[in-house]
N, C-alpha and C positions, 0 to 999 in steps of 0.2 A: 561547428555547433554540436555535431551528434558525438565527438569526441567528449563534450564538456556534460553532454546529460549523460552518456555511460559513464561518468568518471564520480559525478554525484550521485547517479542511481546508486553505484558501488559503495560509496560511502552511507548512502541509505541501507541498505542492505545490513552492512556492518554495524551500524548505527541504531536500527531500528527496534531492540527490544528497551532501550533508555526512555522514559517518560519525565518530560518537563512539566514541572506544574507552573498554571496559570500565572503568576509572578516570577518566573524566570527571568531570567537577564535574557535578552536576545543571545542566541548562540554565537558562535565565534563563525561558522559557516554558514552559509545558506543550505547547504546539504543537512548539518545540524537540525536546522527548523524546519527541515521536510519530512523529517521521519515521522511515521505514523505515531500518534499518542494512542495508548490502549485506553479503550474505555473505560468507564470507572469499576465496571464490576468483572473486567476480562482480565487474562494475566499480564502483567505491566512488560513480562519479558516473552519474546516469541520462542516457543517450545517445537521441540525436534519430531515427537509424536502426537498422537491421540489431542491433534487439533481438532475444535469443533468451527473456528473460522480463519477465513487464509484473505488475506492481501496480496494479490498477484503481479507484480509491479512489470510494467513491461519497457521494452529498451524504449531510449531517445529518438531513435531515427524508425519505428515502427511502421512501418505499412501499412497504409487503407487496408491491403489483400491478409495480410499478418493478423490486424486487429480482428475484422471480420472472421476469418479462420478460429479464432479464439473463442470469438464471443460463441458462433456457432456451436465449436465445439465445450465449451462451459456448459451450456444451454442444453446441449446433450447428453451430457454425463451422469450418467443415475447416480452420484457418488454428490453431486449441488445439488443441492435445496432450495437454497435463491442468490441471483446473483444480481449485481447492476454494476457497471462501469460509471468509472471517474473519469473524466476527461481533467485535463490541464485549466480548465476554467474553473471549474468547482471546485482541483483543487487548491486553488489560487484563494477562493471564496474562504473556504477555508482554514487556509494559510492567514487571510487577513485576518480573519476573525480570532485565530489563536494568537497574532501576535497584534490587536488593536493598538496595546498601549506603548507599542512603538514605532511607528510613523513612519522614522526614518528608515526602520530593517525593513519593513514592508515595501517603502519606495523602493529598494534596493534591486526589489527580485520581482520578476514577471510572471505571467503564466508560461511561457514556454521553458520556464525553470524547474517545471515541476515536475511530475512523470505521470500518465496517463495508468489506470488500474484497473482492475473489477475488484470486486468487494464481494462476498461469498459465504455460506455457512453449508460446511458437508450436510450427507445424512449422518452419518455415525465419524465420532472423533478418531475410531481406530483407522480408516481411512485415509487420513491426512500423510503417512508414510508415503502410499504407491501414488498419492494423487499427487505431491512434490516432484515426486522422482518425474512420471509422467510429465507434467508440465514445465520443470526446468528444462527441459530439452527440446521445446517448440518455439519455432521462428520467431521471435519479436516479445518472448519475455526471458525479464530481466531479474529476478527472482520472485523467491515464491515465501512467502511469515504466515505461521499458521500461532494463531491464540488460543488459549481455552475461556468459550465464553459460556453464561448461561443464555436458556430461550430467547431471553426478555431485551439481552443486550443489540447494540447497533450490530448489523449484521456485517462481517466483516473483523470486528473487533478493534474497532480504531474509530475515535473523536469522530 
């Protein structure tokens, strides 16, 4: 199983600056319908610099000890502003919520399909360079999407 959620993380990753609008066809993957949609007023593709919010996606087989290390260290970081964690439920929630009007892709896929994240807005978007490098290199994440969003947006920069 933790083989099958690094394999879709990874296509997330790869996936993740594509935005479906609301009447899309179901994807052809389930990894497809996980990627984050940018919100409406963030960059629709994820940018390499002078992010002002990151999606931290962390692996499939993550550790209680892993996650907590993380959070801690987020939570620590003079470089966040605010952070919250997604767990696999929420994003299931809203996984369904994006794809309501099809039933049966929804049946298809669980919450343990999903990938567990924090959600995040630097202080300063130039930032976002050394705070990627830092963080892809810690136990139990699986990459790191940085948006440019404004104040107002969802923090994070994704639906």
């Amino acid at each position: 199983m933790a083989g099958a959620a690094g394999g879709v993380l990874a296509v997330l990753g790869v996936m993740a600056g594509l935005g479906l609008p609301s009447d899309a066809e179901p994807p052809v993957t389930v990894a497809a319908a996980m990627m984050p949609l940018a919100a409406p007023s963030c960059s629709v593709n994820p940018v390499e610099s002078d992010a002002t919010d990151v999606a931290l996606f962390l692996d499939g087989d993550v550790s209680g000890r892993e996650r907590s290390a993380l959070a801690s260290a987020l939570d620590e970081d003079p470089r966040v502003a605010t952070v919250f964690f997604q767990d696999r439920s929420a994003a299931y929630e809203k996984f369904r919520e994006l794809w309501a009007d099809s039933p049966d892709f929804v049946a298809a896929v669980s919450p343990q399909d999903l990938p567990e994240s924090f959600r995040l807005r630097l202080v300063n978007a130039s930032q976002f360079t050394s705070f990627r490098s830092d963080y892809l290199g810690e136990d139990g994440v699986h990459d790191v999407l940085g948006r440019i969003c404004p104040v107002g947006a969802a923090v994070g920069g994704v639906q």
